[in-house]
N, C-alpha and C positions, 0 to 999 in steps of 0.2 A: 562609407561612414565608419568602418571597421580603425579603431584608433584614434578617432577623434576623440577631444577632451571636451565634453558638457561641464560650462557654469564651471570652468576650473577646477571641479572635486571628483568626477564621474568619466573614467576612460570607456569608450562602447566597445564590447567585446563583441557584437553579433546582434542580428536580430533574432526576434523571439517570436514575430509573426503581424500580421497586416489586420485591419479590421476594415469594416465598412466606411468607418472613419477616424480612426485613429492606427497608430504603429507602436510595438512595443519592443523595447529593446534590450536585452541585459546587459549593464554596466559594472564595474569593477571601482568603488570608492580609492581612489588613490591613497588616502594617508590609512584610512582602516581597512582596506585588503578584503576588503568583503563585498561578494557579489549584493547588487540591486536591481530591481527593474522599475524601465522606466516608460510610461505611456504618453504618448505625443500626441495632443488632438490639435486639428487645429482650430481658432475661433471662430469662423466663416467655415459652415459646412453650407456647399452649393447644394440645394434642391432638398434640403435634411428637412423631414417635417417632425424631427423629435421635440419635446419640450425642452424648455431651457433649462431647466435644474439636469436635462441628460446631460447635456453639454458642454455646461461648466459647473456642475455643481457636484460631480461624485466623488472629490476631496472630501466634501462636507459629510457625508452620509458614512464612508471610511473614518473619518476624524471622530465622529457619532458614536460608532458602536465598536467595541473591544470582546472580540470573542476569537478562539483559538482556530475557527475555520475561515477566520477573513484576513488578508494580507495587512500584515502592519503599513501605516501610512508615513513615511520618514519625515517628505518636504512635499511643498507645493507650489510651483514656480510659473510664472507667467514672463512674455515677454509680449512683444507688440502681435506677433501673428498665432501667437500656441499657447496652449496650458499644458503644462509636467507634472505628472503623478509619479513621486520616487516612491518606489514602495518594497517591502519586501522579496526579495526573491525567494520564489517557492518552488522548486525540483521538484522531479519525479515526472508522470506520464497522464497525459487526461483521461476521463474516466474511458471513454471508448477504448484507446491503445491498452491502455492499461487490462481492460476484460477481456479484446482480444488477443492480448499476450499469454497471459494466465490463464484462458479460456473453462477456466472453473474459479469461481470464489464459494468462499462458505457460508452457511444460512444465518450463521452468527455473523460476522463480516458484513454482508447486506445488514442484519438488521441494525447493527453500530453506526454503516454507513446511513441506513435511511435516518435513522434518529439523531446521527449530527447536524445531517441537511436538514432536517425540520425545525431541529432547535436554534440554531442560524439564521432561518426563517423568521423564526420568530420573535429573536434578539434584531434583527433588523425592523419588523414592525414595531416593535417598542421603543426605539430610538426615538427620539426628538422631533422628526420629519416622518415618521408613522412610516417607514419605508417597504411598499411593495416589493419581491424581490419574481421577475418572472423570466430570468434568463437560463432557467431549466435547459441547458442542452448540455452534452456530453464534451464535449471542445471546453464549458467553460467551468468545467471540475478537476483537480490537479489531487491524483493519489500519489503518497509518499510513503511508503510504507504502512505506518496504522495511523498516517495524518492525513485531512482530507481539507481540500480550501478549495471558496468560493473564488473565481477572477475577473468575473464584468459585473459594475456595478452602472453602468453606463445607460441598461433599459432600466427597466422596473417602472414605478409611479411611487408617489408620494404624494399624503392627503393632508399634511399640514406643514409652514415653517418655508417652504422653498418657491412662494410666487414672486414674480417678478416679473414686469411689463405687463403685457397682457395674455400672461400666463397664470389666469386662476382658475383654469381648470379642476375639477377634482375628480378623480378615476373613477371610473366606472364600477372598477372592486375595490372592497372597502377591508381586506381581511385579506390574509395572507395566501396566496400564488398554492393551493392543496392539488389542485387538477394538473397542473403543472410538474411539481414534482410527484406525481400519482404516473405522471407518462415517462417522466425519466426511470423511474425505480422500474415502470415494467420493460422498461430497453435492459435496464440491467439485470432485473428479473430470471433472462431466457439464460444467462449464463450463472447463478445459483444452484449450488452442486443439493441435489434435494430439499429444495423449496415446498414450505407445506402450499398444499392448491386453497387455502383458505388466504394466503398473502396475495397470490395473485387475481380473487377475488375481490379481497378488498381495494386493494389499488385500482382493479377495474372498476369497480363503482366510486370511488376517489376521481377517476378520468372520465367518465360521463353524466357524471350528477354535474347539476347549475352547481357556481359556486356559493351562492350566498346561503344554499339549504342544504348543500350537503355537510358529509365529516367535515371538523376543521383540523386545523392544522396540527393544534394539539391533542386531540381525539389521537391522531395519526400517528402523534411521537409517542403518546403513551401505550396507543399497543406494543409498536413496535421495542418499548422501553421494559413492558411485561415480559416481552421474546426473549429478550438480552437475561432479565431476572430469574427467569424460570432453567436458563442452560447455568446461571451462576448455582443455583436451588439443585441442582441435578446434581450437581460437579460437589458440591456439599456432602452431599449424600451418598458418594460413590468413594472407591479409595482414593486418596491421592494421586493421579498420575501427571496431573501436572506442574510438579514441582522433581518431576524423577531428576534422574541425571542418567544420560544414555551413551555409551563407547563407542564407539569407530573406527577398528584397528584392521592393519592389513598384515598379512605373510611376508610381503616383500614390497617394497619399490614400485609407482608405477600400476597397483594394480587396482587403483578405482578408490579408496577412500574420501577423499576429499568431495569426489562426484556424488559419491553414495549420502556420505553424511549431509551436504546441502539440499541435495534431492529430497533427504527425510525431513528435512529440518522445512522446507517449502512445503510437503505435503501435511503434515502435522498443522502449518498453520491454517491452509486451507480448509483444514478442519477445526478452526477453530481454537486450537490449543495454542498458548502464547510460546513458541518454542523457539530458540535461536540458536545456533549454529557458535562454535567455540573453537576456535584454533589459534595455529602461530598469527604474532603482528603482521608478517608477510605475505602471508596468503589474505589475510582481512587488507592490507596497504592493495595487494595487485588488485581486489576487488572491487574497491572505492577510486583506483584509479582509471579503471579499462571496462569497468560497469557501466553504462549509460544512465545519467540521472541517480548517482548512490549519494549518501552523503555521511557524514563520518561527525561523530561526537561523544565523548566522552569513552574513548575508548571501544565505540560500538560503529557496526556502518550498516545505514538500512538502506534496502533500492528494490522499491517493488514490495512486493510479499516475503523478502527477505530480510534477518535480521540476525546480524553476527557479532561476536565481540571476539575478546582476544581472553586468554587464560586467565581468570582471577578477576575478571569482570563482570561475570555471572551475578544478578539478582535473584534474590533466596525465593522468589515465587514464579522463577521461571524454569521450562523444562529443557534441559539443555541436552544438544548433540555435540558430542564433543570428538573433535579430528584428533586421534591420538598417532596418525601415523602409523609409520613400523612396529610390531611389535616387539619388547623388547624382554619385560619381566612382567611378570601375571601382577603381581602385588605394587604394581607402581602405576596410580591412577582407575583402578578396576575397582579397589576393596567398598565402594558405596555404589553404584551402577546398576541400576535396579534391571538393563539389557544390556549386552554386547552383540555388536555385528562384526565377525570377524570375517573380512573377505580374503580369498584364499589366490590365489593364483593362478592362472589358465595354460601359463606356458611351461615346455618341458624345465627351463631353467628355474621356475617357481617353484616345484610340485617337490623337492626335496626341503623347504622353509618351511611350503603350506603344510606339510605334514610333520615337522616337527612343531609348530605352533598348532595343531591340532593337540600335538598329545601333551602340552606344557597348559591348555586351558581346558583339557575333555572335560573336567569336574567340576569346573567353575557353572553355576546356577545362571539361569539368563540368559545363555547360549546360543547365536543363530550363524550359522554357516556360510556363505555365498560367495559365489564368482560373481564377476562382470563383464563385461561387454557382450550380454545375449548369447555365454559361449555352454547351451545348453548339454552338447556333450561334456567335458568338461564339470559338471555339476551331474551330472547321471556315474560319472567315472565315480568322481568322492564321496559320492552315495553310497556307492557299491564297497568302495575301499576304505572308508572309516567307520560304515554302519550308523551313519546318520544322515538324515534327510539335510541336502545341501542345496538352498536356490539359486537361482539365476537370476538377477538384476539385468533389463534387457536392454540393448544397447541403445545409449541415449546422447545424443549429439550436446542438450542445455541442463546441468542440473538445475537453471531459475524457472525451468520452466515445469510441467506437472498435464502431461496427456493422459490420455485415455487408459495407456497401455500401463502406465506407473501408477495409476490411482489402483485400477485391477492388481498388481504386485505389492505395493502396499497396504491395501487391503485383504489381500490375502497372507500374508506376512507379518500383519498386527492382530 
């Protein structure tokens, strides 16, 4: 199928995966150069006992409702044996991959996430066709950074606007899918970097209450909408740190900057803190190319829990890590930098740079010292021989990624 041209306008680059009964594929628009995907059902499903609005009618329910977590609907095309849903293409990793990769997210994080799937929820019920939405599984949520989209509209029910033949059923549940998404949030739950135990309470009673008497659905977003407001209510009240601006400079060539500064720039967000990563066009170009799932606009690339731009692209309310490279002269790029992490060098060819870039920044305020690659000797030497406490950054094969071991170093380091 690879290169075939659909309906004249849509080259198939690949598929995008199989369903029970349908396929979807990602396509490349010929004249507009822009990726789409596209879902092929066909109209005769053998042995299908779904209702017929699943079938052929989840154009209509898309076409319905315009919210920022649901794939735009481009075309809608039929031919004698299938119907085509051209729709958005939406990048990045499902919610499972996505939390096993990162294997920590942050308690803010969760609750942004539980609060857009509810609100979704619920912009789907209030459409035109009252749309149930009950395809809660992890396979059919796509994280992209700090965007999150809905991608099978194929189950669900619907209690008004969509009968046809002798399809006038009307569902069983009358209100929106709460138990449902109560049992996804607690899958994603187990990976929440300190999770108050009152969330995981309430979602467990969200997942064993009947529906029709327990929380609803916006009970559920408005807590979770109070979580969000009370870390905004904190951050008010405390100084500024997230709008700092942070350095990232090395002694010499080679010895971990760039590692370092993404590393911080991942963990900072994992906590919460809206922070992105600032360097050359080059290093943001190789990352949006050779990243799986990145995607790149307006000068910025996000892929995952990362979020980078290039110099002079920075947002005045975001906290930025900025890759300065080599160091070269103290007063070029330092003089606002509310921290510097100046990493030093491990090898004997280093250690005459790392020490004169010790003694060109000793007085500068904000000051933090460190080698890299886990070379703990090495950091116990520069201890000893510049009279300051110098760490160790331990050795780390992904800076996208954020284990066990870097949360502990980070934490003790902030």
């Amino acid at each position: 199928m690879k290169d075939q041209i659909l309906f004249g306008t849509y080259r198939i680059c690949g598929s995008m995966g199989n369903g029970s009964s349908s396929c979807v594929y990602l396509v490349k628009h010929i004249m507009l150069k822009q990726f789409r995907a596209i879902k092929c059902t066909p109209k005769s499903i053998r042995g299908s006992d779904r209702p017929v609005f699943q079938q052929s009618h989840e154009h209509l329910i898309l076409e319905s409702v315009k919210h920022a977590c649901i794939p735009v609907l481009y075309d809608y095309i039929e031919d004698a044996d299938h119907r085509y849903l051209v729709e958005e293409y939406i990048p990045g990793d499902t919610l499972d991959v996505y939390l096993k990769e990162h294997k920590k997210i942050s308690y803010l994080s969760f609750c942004r996430m539980a609060s857009a799937l509810a609100d979704t929820a619920l912009s789907l019920y209030a459409s035109e066709y009252r749309y149930i939405y009950t395809e809660w599984k992890p396979e059919h949520i796509r994280i992209m950074g700090d965007s999150i989209h809905l991608l099978d509209f194929s189950g669900g029910s619907c209690t008004t606007g969509l009968k046809r033949g002798n399809d006038n059923s009307i569902p069983s549940q009358k209100r929106p899918d709460v138990k449902g998404l109560a049992k996804l949030l607690l899958f994603a739950e187990s990976y929440v970097d300190r999770c108050k135990s009152e969330i995981k309470s309430l979602l467990k009673l969200c997942a064993d209450e009947p529906g029709e008497d327990g929380i609803t659905m916006e009970q559920l977003k408005n807590y979770f909408d109070r979580e969000i407001d009370s870390f905004k209510a904190a951050a008010d009240t405390q100084t500024d740190t997230s709008c700092k601006k942070t350095a990232v400079l090395g002694a010499a060539n080679g010895v971990g900057v760039t590692h370092f500064a993404i590393s911080l720039s991942i963990y900072l967000r994992l906590r919460g803190i809206d922070a992105a990563y600032i360097g050359k066009p080059d290093i943001l170009e190789g990352i949006a190319e050779y990243r799986p799932h990145s995607e790149s606009r307006e000068n910025t690339v996000i892929c995952g829990g990362f979020k980078g731009g290039i110099y002079g692209s920075e947002a005045p309310d975001l906290m930025t890590i900025e890759d300065m490279g080599v160091f070269k002269n103290w007063d070029i790029g330092l003089e606002n930098c509310a921290d510097v992490f100046v990493i030093l060098g491990s090898n004997p060819w280093e250690i005459a740079d790392s020490l004169r870039t010790f003694e060109r920044l000793r007085y500068k305020s904000g000051l933090h010292f460190l080698v890299s690659y886990g070379n703990t000797r090495m950091a116990k030497w520069y201890t000893g021989k510049l009279h300051r406490s110098v760490g160790c950054f331990p050795l780390d094969a992904d800076p996208f990624s954020c284990d066990d071991k870097k949360t502990r170093f980070f934490e003790a380091l902030l």
